[in-house]
Biotite code that builds the C-alpha atoms (Angstrom):
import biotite.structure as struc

atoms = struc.array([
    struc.Atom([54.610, -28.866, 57.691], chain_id="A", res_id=1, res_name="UNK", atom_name="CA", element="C"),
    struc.Atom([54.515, -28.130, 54.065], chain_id="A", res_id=2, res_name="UNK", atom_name="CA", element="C"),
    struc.Atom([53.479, -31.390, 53.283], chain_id="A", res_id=3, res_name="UNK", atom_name="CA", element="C"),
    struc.Atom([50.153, -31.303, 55.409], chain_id="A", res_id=4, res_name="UNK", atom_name="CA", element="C"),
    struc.Atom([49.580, -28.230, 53.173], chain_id="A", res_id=5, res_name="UNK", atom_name="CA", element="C"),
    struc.Atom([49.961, -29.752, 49.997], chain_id="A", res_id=6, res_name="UNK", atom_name="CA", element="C"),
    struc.Atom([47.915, -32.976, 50.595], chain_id="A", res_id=7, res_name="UNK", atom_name="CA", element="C"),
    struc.Atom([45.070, -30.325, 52.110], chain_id="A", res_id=8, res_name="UNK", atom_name="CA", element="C"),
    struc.Atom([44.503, -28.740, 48.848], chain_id="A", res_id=9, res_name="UNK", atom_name="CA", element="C"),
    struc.Atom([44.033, -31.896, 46.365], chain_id="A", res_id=10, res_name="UNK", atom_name="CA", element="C"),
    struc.Atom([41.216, -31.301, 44.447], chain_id="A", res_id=11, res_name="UNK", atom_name="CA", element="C"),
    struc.Atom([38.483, -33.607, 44.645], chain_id="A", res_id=12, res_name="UNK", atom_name="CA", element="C"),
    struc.Atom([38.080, -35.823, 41.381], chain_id="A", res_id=13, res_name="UNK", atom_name="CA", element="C"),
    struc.Atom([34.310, -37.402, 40.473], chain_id="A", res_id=14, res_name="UNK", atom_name="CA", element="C"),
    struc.Atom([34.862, -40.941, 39.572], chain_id="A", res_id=15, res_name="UNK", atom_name="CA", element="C"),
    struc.Atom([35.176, -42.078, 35.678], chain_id="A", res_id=16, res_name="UNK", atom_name="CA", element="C"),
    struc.Atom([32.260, -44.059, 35.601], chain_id="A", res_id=17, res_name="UNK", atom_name="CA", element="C"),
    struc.Atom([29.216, -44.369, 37.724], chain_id="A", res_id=18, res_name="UNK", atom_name="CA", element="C"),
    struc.Atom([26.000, -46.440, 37.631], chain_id="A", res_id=19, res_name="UNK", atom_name="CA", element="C"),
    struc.Atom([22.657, -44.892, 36.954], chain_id="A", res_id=20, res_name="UNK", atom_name="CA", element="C"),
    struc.Atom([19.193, -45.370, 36.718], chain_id="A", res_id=21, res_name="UNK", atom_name="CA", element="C"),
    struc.Atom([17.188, -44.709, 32.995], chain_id="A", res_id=22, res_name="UNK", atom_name="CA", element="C"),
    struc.Atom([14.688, -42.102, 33.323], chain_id="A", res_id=23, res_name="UNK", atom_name="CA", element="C"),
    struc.Atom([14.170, -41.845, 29.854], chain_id="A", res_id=24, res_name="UNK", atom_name="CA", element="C"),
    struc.Atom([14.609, -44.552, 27.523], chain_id="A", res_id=25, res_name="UNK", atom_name="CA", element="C"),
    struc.Atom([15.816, -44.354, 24.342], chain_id="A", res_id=26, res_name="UNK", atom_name="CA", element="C"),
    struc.Atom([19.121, -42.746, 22.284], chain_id="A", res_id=27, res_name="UNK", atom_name="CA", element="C"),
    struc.Atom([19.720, -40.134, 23.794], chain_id="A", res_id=28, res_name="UNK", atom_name="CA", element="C"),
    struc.Atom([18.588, -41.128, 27.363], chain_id="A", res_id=29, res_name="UNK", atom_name="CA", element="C"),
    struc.Atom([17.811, -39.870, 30.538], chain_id="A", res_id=30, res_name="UNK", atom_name="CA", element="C"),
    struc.Atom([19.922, -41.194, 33.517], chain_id="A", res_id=31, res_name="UNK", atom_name="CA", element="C"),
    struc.Atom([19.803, -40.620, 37.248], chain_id="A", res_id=32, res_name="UNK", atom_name="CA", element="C"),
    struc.Atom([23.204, -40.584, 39.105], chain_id="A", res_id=33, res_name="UNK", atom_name="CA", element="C"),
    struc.Atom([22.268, -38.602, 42.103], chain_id="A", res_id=34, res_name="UNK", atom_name="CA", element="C"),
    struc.Atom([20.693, -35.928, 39.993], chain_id="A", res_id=35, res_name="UNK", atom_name="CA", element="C"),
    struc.Atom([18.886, -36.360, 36.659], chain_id="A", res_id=36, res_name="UNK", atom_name="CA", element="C"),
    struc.Atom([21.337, -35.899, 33.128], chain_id="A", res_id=37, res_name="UNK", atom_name="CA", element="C"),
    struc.Atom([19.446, -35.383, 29.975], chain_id="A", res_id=38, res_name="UNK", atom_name="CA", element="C"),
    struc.Atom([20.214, -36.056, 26.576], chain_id="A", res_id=39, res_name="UNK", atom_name="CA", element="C"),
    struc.Atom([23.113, -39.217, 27.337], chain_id="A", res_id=40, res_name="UNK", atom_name="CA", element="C"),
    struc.Atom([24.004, -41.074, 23.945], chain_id="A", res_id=41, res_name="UNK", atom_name="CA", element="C"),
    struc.Atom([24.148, -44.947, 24.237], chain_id="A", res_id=42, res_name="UNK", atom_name="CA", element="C"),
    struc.Atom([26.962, -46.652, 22.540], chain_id="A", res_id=43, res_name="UNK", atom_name="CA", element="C"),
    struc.Atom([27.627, -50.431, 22.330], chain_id="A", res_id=44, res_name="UNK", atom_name="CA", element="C"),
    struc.Atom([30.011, -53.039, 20.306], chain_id="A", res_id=45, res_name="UNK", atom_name="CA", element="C"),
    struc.Atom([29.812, -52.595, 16.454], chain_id="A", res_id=46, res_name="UNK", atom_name="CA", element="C"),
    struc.Atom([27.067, -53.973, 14.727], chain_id="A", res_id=47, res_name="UNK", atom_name="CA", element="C"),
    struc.Atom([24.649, -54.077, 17.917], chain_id="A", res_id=48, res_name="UNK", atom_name="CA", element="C"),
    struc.Atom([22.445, -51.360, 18.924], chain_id="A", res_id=49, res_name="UNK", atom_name="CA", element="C"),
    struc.Atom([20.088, -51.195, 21.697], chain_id="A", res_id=50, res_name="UNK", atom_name="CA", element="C"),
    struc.Atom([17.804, -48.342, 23.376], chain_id="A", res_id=51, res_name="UNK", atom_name="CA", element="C"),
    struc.Atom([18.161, -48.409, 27.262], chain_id="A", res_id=52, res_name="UNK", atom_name="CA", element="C"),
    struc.Atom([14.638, -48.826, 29.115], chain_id="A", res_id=53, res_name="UNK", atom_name="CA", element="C"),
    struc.Atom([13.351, -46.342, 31.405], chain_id="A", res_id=54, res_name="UNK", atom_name="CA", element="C"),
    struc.Atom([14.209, -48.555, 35.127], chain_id="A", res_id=55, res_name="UNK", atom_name="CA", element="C"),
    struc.Atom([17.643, -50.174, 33.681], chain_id="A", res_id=56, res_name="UNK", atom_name="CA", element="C"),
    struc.Atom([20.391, -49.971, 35.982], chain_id="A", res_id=57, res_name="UNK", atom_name="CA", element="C"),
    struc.Atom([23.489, -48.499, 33.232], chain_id="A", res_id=58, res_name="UNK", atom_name="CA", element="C"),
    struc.Atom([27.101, -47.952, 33.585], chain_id="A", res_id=59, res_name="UNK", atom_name="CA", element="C"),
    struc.Atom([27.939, -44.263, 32.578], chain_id="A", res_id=60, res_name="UNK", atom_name="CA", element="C"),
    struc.Atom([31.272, -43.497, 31.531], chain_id="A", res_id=61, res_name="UNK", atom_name="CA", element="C"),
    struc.Atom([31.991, -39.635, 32.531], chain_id="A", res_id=62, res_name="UNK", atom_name="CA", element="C"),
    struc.Atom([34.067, -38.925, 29.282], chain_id="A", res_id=63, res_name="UNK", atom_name="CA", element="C"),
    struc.Atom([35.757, -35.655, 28.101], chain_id="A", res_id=64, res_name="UNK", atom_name="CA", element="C"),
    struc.Atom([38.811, -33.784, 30.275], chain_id="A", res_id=65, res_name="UNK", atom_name="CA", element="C"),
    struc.Atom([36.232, -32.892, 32.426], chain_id="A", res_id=66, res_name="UNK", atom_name="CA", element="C"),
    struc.Atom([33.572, -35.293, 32.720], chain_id="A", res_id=67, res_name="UNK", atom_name="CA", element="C"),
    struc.Atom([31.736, -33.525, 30.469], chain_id="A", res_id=68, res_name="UNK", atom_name="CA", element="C"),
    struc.Atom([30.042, -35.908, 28.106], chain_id="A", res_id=69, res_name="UNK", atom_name="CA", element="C"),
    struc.Atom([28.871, -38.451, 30.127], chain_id="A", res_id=70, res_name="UNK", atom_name="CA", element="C"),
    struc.Atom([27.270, -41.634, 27.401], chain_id="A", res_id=71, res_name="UNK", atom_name="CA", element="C"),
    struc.Atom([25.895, -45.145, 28.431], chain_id="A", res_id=72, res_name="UNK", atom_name="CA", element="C"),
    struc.Atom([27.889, -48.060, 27.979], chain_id="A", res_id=73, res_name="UNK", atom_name="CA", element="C"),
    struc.Atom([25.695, -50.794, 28.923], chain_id="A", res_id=74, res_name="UNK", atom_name="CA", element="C"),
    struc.Atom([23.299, -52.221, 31.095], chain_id="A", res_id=75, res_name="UNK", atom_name="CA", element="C"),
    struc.Atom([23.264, -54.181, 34.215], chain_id="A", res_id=76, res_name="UNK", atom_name="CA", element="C"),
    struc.Atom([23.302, -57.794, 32.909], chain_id="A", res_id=77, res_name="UNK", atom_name="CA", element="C"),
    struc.Atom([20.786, -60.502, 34.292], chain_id="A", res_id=78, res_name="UNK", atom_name="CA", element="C"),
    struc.Atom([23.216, -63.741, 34.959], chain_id="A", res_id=79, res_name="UNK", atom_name="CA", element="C"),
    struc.Atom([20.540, -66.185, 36.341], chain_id="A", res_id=80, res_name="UNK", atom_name="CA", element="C"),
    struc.Atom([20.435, -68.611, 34.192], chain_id="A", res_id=81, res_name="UNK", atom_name="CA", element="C"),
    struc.Atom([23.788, -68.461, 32.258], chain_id="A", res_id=82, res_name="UNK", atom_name="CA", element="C"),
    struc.Atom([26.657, -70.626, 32.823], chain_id="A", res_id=83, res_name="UNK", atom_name="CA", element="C"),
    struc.Atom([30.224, -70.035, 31.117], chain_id="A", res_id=84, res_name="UNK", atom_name="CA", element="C"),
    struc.Atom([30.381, -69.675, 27.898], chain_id="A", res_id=85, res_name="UNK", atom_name="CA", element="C"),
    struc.Atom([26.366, -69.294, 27.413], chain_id="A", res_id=86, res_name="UNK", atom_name="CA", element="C"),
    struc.Atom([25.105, -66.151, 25.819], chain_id="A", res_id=87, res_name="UNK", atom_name="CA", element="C"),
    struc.Atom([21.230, -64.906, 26.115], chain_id="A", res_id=88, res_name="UNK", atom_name="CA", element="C"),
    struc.Atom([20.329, -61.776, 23.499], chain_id="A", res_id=89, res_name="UNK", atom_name="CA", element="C"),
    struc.Atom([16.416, -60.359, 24.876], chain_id="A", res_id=90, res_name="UNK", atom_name="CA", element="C"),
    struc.Atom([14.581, -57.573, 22.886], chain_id="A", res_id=91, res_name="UNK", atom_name="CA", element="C"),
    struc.Atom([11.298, -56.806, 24.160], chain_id="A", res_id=92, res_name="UNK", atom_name="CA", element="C"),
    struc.Atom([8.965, -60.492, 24.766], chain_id="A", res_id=93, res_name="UNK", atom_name="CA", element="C"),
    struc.Atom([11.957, -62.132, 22.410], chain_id="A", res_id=94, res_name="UNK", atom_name="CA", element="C"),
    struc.Atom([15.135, -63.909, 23.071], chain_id="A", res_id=95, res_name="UNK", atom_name="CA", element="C"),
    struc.Atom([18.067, -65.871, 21.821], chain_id="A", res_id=96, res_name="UNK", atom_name="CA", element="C"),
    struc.Atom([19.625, -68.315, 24.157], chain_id="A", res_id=97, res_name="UNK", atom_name="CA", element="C"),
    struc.Atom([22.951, -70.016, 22.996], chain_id="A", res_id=98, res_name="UNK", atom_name="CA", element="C"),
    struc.Atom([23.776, -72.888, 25.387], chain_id="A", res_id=99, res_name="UNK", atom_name="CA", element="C"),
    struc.Atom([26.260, -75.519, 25.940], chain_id="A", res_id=100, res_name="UNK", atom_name="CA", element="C"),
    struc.Atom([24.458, -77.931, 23.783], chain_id="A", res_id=101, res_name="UNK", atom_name="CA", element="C"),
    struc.Atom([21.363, -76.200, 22.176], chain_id="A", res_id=102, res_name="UNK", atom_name="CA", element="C"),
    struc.Atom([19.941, -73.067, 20.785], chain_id="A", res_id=103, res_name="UNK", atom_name="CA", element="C"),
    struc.Atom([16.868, -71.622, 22.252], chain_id="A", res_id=104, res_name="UNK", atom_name="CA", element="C"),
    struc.Atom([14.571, -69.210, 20.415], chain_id="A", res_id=105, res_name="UNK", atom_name="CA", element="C"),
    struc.Atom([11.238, -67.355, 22.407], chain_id="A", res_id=106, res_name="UNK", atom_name="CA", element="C"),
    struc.Atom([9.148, -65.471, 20.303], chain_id="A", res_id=107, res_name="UNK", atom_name="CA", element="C"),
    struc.Atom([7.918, -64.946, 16.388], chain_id="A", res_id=108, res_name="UNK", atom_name="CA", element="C"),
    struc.Atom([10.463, -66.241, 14.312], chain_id="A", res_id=109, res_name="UNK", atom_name="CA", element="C"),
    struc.Atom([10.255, -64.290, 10.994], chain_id="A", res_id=110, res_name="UNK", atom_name="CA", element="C"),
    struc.Atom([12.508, -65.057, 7.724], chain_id="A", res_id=111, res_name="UNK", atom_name="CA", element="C"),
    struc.Atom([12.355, -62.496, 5.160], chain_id="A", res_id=112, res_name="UNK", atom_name="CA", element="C"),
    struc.Atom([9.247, -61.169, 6.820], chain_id="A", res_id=113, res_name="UNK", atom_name="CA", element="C"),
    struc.Atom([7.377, -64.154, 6.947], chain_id="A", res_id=114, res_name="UNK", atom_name="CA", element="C"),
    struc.Atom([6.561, -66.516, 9.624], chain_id="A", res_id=115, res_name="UNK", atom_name="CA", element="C"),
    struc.Atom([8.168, -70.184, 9.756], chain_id="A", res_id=116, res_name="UNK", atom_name="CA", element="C"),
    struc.Atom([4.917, -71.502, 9.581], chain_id="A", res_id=117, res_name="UNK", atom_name="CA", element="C"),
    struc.Atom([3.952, -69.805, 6.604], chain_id="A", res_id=118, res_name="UNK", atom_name="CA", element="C"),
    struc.Atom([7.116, -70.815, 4.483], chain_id="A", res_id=119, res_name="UNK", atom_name="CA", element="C"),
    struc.Atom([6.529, -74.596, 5.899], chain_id="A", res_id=120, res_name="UNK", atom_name="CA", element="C"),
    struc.Atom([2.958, -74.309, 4.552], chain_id="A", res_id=121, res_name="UNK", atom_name="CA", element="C"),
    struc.Atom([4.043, -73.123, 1.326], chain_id="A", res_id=122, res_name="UNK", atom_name="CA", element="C"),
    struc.Atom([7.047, -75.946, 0.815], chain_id="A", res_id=123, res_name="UNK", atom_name="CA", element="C"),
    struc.Atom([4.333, -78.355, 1.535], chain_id="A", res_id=124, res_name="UNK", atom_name="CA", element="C"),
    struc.Atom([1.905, -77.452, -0.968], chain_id="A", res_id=125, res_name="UNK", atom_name="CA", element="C"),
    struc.Atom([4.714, -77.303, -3.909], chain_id="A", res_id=126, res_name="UNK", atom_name="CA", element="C"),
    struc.Atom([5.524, -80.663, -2.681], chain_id="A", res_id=127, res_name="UNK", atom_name="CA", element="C"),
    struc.Atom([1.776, -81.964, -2.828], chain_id="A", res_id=128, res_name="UNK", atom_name="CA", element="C"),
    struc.Atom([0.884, -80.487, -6.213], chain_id="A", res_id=129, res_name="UNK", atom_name="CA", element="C"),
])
């Protein structure tokens, strides 16, 4: 009898993570898991940074004794063109696609704030004069 009891008064625990929905983009975001949280910071591996975009589905870790400092870890991750081993990096209209055998780049290309084109241009007219 006294072990009905005890199993009848477990507390119920939210889980440690959760998936959400970005309301409001940026760092700190806006994510809704059920009911909207405010103010979320985003954190990712060292040396990469990234602001979430309002309709991303994230993964929210629920950190603190009690779950209270929830932050984003990441986003949902397209796979639909990746095989093993490939890696695809999107900001905005660019990316960088890293395949088995080639390198892909979409977008303006910019080297020390100028365009390829321009630096081409200007190693062909040393060359011509």
């Amino acid at each position: 009898m006294w072990t009905s009891e005890r199993n009848g008064k477990q507390p119920v625990r939210e889980a440690p993570a959760e998936l959400g929905t970005v309301t409001l983009g940026g760092d700190p975001a806006g994510v809704s898991m059920g009911g909207e949280r405010r103010w979320l910071q985003v954190f990712a591996p060292g040396g990469y940074c990234w602001r979430p975009t309002a309709g991303e589905k994230v993964l929210v870790l629920k950190a603190g004794s009690q779950g209270e400092s929830p932050c984003i870890l990441g986003k949902e991750q397209q796979l639909d063109e990746l095989g093993p081993g490939e890696v695809r990096l999107t900001g905005g209209e660019s990316s960088v696609y890293l395949g088995k055998d080639n390198l892909k780049l979409d977008g303006n290309l910019l080297i020390n704030g100028q365009t390829l084109e321009a630096i081409i241009t200007e190693i062909v007219i040393e060359l011509l004069s």
